[in-house]
C-alpha positions as a Python dict, from the first residue, in 0.01 Angstrom:
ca = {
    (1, 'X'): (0, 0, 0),
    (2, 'X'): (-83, -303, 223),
    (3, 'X'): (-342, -400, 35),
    (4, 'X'): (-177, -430, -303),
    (5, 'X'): (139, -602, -121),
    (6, 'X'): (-82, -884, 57),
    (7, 'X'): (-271, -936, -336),
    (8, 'X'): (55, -914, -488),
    (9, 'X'): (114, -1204, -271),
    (10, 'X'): (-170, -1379, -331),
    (11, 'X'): (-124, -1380, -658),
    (12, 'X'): (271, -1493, -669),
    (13, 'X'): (124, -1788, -428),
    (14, 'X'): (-156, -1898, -670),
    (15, 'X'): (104, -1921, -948),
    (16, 'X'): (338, -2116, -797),
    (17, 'X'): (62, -2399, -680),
    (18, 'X'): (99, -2677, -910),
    (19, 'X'): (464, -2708, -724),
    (20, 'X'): (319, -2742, -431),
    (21, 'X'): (149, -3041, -235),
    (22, 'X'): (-183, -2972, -82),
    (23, 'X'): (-89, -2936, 257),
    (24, 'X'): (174, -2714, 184),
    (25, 'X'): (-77, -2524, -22),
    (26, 'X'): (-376, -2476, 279),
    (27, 'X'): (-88, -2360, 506),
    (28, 'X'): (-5, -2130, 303),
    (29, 'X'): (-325, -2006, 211),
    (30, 'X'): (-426, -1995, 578),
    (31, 'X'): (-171, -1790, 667),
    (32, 'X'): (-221, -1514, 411),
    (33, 'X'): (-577, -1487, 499),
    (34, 'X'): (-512, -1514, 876),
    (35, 'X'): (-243, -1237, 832),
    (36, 'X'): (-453, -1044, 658),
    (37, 'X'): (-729, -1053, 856),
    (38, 'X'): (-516, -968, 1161),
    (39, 'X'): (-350, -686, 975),
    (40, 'X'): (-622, -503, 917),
    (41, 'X'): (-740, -559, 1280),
    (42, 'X'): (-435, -468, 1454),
    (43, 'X'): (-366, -175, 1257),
    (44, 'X'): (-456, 144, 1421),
    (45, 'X'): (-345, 498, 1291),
    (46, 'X'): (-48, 500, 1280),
    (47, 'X'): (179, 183, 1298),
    (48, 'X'): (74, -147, 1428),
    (49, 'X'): (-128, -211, 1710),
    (50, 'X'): (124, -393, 1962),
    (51, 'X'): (-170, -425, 2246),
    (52, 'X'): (-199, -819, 2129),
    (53, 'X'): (-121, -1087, 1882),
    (54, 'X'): (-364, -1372, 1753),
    (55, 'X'): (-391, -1644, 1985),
    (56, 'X'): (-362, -1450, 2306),
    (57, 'X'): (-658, -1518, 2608),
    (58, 'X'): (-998, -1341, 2621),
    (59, 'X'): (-965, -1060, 2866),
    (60, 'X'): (-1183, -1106, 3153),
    (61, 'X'): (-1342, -1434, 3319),
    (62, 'X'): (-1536, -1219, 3581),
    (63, 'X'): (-1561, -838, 3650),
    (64, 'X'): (-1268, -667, 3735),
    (65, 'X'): (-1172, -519, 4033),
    (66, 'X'): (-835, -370, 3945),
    (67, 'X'): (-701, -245, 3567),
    (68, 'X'): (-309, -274, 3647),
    (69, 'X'): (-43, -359, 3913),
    (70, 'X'): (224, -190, 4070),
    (71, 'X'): (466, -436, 4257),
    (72, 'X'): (690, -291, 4462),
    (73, 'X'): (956, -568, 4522),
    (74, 'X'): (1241, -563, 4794),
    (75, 'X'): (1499, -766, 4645),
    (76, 'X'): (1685, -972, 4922),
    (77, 'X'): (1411, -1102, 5189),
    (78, 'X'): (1328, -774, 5434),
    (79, 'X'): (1314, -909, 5815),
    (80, 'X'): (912, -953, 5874),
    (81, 'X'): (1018, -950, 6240),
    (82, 'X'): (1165, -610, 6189),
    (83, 'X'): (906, -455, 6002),
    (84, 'X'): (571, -599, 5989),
    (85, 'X'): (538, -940, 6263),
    (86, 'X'): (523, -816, 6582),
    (87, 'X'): (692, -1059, 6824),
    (88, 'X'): (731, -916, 7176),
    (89, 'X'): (753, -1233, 7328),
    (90, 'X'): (1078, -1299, 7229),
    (91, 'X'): (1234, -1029, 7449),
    (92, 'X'): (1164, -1285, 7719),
    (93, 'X'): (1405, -1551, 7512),
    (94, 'X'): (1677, -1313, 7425),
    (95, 'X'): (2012, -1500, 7349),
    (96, 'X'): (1857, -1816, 7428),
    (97, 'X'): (1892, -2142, 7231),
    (98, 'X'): (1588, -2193, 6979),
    (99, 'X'): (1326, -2466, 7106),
    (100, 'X'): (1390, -2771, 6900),
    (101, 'X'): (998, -2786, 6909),
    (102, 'X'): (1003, -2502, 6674),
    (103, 'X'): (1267, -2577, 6440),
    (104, 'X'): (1155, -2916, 6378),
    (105, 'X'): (1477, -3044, 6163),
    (106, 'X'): (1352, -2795, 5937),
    (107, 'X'): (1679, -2717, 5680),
    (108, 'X'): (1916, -2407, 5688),
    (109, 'X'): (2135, -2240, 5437),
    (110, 'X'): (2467, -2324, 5435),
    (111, 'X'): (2547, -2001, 5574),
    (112, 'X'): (2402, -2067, 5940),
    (113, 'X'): (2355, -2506, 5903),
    (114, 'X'): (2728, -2477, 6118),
    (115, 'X'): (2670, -2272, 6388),
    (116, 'X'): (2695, -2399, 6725),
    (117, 'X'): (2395, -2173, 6848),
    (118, 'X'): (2110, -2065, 6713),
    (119, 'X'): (1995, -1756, 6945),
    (120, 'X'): (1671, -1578, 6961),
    (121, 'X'): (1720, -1209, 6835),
    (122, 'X'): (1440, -1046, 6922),
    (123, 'X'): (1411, -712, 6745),
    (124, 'X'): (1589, -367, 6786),
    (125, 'X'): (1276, -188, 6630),
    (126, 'X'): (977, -88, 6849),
    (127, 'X'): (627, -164, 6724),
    (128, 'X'): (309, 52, 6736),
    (129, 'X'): (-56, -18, 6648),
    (130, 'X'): (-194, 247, 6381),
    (131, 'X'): (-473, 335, 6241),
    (132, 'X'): (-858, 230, 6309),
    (133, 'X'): (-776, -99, 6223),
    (134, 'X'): (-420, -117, 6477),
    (135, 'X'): (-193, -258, 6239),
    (136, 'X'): (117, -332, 6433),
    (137, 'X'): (423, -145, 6241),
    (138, 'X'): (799, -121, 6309),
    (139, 'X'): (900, 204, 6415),
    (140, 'X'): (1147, 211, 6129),
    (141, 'X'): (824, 271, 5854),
    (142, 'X'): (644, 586, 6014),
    (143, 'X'): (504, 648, 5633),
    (144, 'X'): (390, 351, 5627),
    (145, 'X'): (231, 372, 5955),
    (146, 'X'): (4, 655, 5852),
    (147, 'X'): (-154, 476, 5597),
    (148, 'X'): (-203, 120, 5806),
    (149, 'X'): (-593, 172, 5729),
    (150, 'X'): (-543, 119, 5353),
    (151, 'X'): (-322, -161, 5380),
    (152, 'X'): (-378, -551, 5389),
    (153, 'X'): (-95, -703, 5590),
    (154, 'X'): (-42, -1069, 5525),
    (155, 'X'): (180, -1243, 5766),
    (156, 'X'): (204, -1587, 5695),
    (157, 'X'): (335, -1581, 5358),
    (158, 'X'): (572, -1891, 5286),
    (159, 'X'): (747, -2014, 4985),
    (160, 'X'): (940, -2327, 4851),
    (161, 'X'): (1284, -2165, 4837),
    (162, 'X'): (1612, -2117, 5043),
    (163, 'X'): (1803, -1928, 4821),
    (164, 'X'): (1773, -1610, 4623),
    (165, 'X'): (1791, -1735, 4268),
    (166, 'X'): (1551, -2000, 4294),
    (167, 'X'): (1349, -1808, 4547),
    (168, 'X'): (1363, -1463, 4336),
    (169, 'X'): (1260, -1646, 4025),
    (170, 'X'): (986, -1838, 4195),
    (171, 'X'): (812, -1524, 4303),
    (172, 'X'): (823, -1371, 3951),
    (173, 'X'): (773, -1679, 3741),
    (174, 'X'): (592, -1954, 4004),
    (175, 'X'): (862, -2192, 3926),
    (176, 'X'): (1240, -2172, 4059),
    (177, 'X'): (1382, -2290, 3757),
    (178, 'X'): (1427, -2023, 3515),
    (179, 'X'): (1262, -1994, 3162),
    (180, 'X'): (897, -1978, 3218),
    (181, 'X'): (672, -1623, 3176),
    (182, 'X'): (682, -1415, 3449),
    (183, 'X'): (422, -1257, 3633),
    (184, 'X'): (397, -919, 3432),
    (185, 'X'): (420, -1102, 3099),
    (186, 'X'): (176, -1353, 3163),
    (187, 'X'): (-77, -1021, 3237),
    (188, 'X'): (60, -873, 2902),
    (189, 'X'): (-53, -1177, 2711),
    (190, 'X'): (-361, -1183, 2920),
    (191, 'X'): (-504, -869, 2909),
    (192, 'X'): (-317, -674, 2656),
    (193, 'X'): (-242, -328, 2658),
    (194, 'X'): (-482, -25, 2677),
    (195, 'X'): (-189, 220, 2556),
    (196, 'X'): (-61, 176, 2217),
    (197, 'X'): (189, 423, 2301),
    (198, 'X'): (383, 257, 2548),
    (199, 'X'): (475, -140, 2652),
    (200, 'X'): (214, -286, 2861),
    (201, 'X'): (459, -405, 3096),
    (202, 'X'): (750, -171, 3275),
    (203, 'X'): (1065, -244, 3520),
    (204, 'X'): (1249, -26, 3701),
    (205, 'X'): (1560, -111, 3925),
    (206, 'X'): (1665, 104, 4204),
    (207, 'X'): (2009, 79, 4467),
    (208, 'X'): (2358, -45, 4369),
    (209, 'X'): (2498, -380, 4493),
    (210, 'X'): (2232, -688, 4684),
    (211, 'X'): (2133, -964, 4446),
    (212, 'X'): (2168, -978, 4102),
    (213, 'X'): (1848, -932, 3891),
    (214, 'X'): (1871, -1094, 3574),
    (215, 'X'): (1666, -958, 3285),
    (216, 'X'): (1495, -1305, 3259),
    (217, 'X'): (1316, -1260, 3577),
    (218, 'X'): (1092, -1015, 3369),
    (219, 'X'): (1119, -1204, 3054),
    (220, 'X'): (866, -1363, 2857),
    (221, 'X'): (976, -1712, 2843),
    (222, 'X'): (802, -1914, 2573),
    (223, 'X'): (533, -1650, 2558),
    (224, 'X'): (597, -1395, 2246),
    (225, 'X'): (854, -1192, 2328),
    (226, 'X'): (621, -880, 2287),
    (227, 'X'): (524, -936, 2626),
    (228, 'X'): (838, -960, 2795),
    (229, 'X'): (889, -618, 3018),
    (230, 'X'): (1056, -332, 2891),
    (231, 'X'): (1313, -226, 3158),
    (232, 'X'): (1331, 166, 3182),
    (233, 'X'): (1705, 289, 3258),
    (234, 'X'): (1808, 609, 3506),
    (235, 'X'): (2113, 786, 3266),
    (236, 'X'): (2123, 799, 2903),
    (237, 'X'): (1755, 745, 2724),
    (238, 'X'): (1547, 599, 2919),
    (239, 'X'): (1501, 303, 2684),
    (240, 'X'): (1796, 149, 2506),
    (241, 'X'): (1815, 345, 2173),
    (242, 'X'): (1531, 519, 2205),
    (243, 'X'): (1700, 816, 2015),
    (244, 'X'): (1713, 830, 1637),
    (245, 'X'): (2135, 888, 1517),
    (246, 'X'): (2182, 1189, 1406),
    (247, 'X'): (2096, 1313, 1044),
    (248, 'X'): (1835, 1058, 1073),
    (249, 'X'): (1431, 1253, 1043),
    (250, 'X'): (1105, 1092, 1184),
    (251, 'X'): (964, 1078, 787),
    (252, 'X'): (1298, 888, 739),
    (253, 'X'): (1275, 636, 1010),
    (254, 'X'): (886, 612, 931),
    (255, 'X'): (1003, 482, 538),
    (256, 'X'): (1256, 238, 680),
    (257, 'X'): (981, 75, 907),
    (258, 'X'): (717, 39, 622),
    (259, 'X'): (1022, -92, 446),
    (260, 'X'): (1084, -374, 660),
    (261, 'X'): (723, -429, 733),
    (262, 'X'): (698, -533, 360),
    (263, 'X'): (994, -771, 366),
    (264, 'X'): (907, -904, 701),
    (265, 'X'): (555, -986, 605),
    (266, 'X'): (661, -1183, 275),
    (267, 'X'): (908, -1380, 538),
    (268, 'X'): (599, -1402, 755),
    (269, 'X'): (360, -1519, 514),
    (270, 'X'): (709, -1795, 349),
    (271, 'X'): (715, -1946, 725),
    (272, 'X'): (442, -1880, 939),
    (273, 'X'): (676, -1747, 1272),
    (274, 'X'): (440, -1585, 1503),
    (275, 'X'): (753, -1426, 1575),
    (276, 'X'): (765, -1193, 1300),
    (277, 'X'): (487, -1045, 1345),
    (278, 'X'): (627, -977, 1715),
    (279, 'X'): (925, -844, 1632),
    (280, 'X'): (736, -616, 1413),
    (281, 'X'): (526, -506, 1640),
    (282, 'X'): (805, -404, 1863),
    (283, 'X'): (967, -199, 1650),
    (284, 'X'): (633, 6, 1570),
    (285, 'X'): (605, 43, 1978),
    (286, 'X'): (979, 153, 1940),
    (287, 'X'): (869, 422, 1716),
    (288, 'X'): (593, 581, 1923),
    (289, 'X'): (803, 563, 2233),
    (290, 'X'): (1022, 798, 2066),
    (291, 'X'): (747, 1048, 2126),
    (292, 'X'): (550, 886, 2426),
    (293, 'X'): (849, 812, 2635),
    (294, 'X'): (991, 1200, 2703),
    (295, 'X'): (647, 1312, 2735),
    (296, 'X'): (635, 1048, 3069),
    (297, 'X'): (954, 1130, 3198),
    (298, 'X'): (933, 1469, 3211),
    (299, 'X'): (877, 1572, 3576),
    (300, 'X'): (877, 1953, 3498),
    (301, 'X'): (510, 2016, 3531),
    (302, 'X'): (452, 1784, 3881),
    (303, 'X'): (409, 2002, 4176),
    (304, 'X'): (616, 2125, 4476),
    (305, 'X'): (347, 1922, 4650),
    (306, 'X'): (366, 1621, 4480),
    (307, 'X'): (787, 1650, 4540),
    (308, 'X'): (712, 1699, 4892),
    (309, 'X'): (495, 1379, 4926),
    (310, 'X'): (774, 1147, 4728),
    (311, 'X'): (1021, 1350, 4919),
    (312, 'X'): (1318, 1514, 4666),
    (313, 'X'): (1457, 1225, 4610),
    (314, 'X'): (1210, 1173, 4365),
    (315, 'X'): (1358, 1428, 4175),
    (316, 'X'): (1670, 1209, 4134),
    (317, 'X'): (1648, 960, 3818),
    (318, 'X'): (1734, 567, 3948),
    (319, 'X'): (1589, 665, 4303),
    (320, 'X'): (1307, 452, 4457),
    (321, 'X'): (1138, 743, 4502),
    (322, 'X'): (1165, 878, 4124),
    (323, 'X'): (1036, 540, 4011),
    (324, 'X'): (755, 561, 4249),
    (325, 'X'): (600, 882, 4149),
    (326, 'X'): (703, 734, 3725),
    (327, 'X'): (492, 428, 3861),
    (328, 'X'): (184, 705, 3951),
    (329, 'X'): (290, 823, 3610),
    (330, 'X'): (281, 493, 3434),
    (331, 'X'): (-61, 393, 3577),
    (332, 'X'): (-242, 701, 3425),
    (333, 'X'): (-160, 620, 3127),
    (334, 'X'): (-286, 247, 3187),
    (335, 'X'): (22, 45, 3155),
    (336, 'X'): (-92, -288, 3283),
    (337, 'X'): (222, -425, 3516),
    (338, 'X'): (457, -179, 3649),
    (339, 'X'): (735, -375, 3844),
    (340, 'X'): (1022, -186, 4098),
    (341, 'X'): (1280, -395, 4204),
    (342, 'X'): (1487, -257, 4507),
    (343, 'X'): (1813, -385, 4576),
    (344, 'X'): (1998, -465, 4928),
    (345, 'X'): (1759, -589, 5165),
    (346, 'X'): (1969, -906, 5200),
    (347, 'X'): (2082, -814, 5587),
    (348, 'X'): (2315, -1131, 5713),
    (349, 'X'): (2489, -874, 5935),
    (350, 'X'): (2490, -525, 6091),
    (351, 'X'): (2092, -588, 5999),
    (352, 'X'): (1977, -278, 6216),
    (353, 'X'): (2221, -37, 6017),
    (354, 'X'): (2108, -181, 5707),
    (355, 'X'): (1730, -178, 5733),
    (356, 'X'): (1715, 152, 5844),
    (357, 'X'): (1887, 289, 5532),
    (358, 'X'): (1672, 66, 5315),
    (359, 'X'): (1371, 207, 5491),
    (360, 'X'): (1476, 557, 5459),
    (361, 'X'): (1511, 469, 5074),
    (362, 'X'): (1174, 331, 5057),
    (363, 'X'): (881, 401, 5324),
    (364, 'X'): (809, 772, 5221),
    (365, 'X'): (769, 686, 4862),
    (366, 'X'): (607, 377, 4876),
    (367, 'X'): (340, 543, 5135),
    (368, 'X'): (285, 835, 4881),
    (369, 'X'): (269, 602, 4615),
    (370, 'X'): (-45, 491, 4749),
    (371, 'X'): (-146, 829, 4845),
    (372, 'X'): (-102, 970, 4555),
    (373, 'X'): (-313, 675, 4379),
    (374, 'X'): (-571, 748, 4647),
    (375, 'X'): (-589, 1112, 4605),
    (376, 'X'): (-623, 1036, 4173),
    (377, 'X'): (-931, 802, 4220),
    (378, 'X'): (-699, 564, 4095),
    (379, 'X'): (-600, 336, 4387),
    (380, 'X'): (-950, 160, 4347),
    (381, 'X'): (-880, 42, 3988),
    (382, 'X'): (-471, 29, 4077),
    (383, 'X'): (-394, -274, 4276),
    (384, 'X'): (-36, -204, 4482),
    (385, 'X'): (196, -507, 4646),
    (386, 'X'): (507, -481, 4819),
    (387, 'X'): (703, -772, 4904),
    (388, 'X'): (1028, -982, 4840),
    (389, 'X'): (1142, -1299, 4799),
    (390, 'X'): (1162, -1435, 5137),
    (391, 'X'): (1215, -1359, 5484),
    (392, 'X'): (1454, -1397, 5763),
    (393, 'X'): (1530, -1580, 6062),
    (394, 'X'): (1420, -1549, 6434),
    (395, 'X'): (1792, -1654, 6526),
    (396, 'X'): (2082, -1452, 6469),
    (397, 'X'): (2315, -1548, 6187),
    (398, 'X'): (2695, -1515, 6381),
    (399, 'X'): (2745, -1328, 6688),
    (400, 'X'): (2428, -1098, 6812),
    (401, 'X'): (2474, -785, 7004),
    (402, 'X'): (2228, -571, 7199),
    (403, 'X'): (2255, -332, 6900),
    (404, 'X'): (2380, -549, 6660),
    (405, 'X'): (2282, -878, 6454),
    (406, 'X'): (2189, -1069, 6155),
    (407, 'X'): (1993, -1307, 6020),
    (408, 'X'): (1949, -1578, 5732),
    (409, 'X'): (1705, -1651, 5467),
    (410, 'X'): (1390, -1794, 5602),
    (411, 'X'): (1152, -1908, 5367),
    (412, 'X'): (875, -2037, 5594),
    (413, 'X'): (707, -1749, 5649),
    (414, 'X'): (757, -1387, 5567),
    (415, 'X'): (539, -1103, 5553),
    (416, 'X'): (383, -879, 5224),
    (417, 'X'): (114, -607, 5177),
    (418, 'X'): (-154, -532, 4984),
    (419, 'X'): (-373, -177, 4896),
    (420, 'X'): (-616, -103, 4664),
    (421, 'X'): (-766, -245, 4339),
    (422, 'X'): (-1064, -459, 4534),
    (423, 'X'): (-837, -569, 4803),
    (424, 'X'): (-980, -524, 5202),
    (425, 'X'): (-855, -216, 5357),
    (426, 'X'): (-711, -210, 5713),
    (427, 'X'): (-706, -572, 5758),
    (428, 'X'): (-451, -844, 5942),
    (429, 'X'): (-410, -1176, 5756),
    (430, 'X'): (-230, -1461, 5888),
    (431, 'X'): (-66, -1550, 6226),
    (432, 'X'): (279, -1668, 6293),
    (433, 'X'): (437, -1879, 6597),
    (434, 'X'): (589, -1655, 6867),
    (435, 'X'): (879, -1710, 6725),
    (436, 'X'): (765, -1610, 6370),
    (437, 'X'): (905, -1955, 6263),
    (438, 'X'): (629, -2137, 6164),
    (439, 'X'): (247, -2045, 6059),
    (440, 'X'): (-38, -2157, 6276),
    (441, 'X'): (-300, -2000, 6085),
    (442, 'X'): (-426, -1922, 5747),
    (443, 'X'): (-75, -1960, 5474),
    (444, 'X'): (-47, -1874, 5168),
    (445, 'X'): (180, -1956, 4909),
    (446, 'X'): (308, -1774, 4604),
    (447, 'X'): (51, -1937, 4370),
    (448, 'X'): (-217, -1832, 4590),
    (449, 'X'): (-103, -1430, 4611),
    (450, 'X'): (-39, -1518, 4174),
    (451, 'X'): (-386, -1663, 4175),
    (452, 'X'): (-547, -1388, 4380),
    (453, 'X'): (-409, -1138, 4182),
    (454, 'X'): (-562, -1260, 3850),
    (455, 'X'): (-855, -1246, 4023),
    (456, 'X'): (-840, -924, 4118),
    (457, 'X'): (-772, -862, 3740),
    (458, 'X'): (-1086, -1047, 3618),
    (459, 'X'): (-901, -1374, 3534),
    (460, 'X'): (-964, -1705, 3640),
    (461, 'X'): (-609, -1828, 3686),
    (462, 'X'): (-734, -2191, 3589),
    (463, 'X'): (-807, -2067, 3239),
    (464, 'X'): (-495, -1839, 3147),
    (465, 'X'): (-282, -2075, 2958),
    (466, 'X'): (-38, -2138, 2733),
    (467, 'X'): (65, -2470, 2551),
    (468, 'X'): (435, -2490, 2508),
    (469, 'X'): (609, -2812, 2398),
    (470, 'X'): (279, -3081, 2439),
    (471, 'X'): (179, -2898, 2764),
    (472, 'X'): (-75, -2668, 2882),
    (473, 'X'): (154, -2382, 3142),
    (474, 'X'): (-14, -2120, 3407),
    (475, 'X'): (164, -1878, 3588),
    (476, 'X'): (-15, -2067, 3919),
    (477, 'X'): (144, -2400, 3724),
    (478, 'X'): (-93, -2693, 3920),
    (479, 'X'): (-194, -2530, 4236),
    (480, 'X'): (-266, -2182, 4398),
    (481, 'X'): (-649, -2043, 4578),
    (482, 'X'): (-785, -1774, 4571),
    (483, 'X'): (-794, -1608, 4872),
    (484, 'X'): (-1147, -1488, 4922),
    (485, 'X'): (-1135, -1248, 5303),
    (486, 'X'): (-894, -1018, 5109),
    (487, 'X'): (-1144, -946, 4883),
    (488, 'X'): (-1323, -596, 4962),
}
């Protein structure tokens, strides 16, 4: 059928030549070969390949240590000094003015920049050391804490931004202005897919109210938008009409795609879009997710074990928990980026209150996650980060309490983890002030943890680029290192 449709082409094209200039002619005649070559390439069984288009990066630089990524991110900036930075000097300077020596006329949000006082809050939550390797942990992540040996805390993360949007968007895109690739796309393009049955790329969004999240924050920006993330939803079909209407059979809906196919390709082959052959490819991904996507949802046949490692709320669609063990799920069947977002750990006030209920939403699931990888021989190929945007403030933002307090965006240094997928288990990266203000030893940025990451992924973040309007882009844009002593 193809055949004769890309030689009936070929033939309308030659007749129509002598009305043609030459340049108009070799474009032409480029792209029918070109598309024909790719056609016939990309097409697999059944439908069209969507892993990747023409034009899209070699996969690997180096050898890989990792195959995908789950990123579990905390939407709001969790505390570091609550949860991860252990800071027991600062019971000593309870309620007491923060040195000018360690603010340094550095800038605050406009939420705190008029306070009168800035007071040292040290924290409600007790820390322990863990494991071999006596990773200090809040109290308020005992999950976590049982896992401290597989874990590579970084504490002297730091990042550009003061404010969500900018700071949010940074993280996922390594610039704060919106519009370029983010992090999960640029991977898609990168690597491809090694599933033709599902989108090499997944989001999930857990917990009402926090920030907005804004689709474009796992968009594809001028990348094609095949690799843009495909956001999975909690009622309804999991994917935005996923379900044929009714009346409607699967020999039907295969007609109407080879349909369009044919028109779409004569378009493709009149203008040359890339995009075509995108949008194309999306809808053939659309059709096998009709089939792949209740197969991967269905939780009937995990066990009573596996329930009691998430905990039940796994059981509960839209739950942290029920996209962690669909995130196990997801990265069995080798989707490449699989992205969480969870909502509301923005904490200006009543911050004890608050992080405890986020915790009790998250540390269980995100320490089976990684158990469960572990116990799948898949956390060595799997590499796992949790992390937001930002962190908070060693002073308390308003009034603090012996039980009660708050505290603003700080984006000088904050505190993420790392586990599995070539990454060095049981070890403590970075030091903070006493304050956990500044860092006074080894930071890292955003476009180094971006960079590192790649690397991780066999990809030399130098060479993974795209040119966009006269420019050559990078998700690390002009900077970011590799950090080599979290390498196992």
């Amino acid at each position: 059928m193809f055949e004769s449709y890309f030689l009936g082409q070929d033939t309308r094209r030659m007749r129509h030549t002598s009305q043609q200039s030459r340049r108009t002619f070799m474009k032409k005649s480029f792209m029918g070969l070109g598309s024909m070559a790719w056609w016939h390439l990309a097409m697999q069984g059944e439908g069209l390949s969507t892993s990747r288009l023409p034009g899209s990066h070699p996969p690997f630089h180096h050898r890989p240590r990792a195959k995908r990524v789950i990123f579990l991110f905390q939407s709001g900036g969790p505390s570091q000094l609550d949860l991860w930075d252990h800071k027991p000097h600062l019971k000593t300077h309870a309620g007491q003015e923060l040195p000018d020596s360690i603010r340094n006329g550095q800038r605050l949000t406009g939420m705190t920049a008029g306070q009168d006082q800035f007071p040292v809050t040290p924290s409600k939550f007790d820390f322990h050391q863990h494991g071999q390797s006596g990773q200090f942990i809040s109290e308020a992540l005992p999950h976590m804490a049982r896992i401290a040996d597989d874990l590579c805390v970084v504490r002297s993360m730091h990042t550009e931004a003061i404010n969500h949007d900018p700071a949010i968007t940074f993280f996922q895109t390594g610039f704060q202005i919106a519009g370029r690739p983010s992090m999960g796309s640029w991977l898609s393009y990168g690597m491809g897919s090694e599933n033709d049955q599902l989108p090499g790329f997944v989001v999930m969004v857990s917990n009402r109210g926090g920030q907005p999240l804004y689709h474009r924050l796992w968009g594809s920006g001028f990348l094609p938008s095949l690799h843009q993330g495909v956001k999975f939803r909690s009622k309804g079909d999991p994917v935005l009409y996923l379900s044929d209407p009714k009346g409607l059979t699967r020999e039907v809906r295969r007609q109407i795609l080879d349909d369009l196919m044919a028109l779409s390709m004569e378009s493709f082959e009149q203008t040359g879009d890339p995009e075509i052959l995108t949008r194309m490819a999306q809808y053939e991904m659309a059709y096998r997710m009709q089939r792949s996507i209740p197969e991967l949802t269905d939780l009937s046949h995990e066990t009573k074990a596996t329930f009691d490692l998430y905990g039940e709320d796994a059981r509960q669609p839209g739950t942290f928990a029920n996209h962690c063990l669909m995130a196990r799920r997801l990265a069995e069947r080798d989707v490449r980026f699989i992205q969480l977002f969870h909502r509301g750990w923005d904490h200006h006030s009543s911050l004890p209150a608050n992080l405890s209920a986020r915790c009790q939403q998250t540390d269980q699931a995100s320490a089976a996650l990684v158990t469960d990888l572990k116990q799948r021989g898949l956390l060595e190929d799997t590499l796992v980060v949790w992390g937001g945007e930002f962190g908070r403030t060693t002073y308390s933002q308003g009034k603090a309490t012996a039980k009660d307090y708050g505290r603003d965006h700080h984006p000088r240094c904050f505190s993420i983890w790392l586990a599995g997928g070539g990454i060095r288990r049981g070890l403590s990266y970075g030091q903070t002030d006493d304050f956990s203000y500044n860092i006074v030893k080894d930071p890292v940025s955003v476009h180094d943890l971006h960079a590192t990451m790649l690397h991780l992924l066999g990809i030399n973040h130098l060479d993974l680029t795209f040119r966009f309007q006269g420019r050559q882009y990078r998700l690390t844009d002009v900077a970011g290192n590799i950090i080599q002593p979290w390498l196992a």
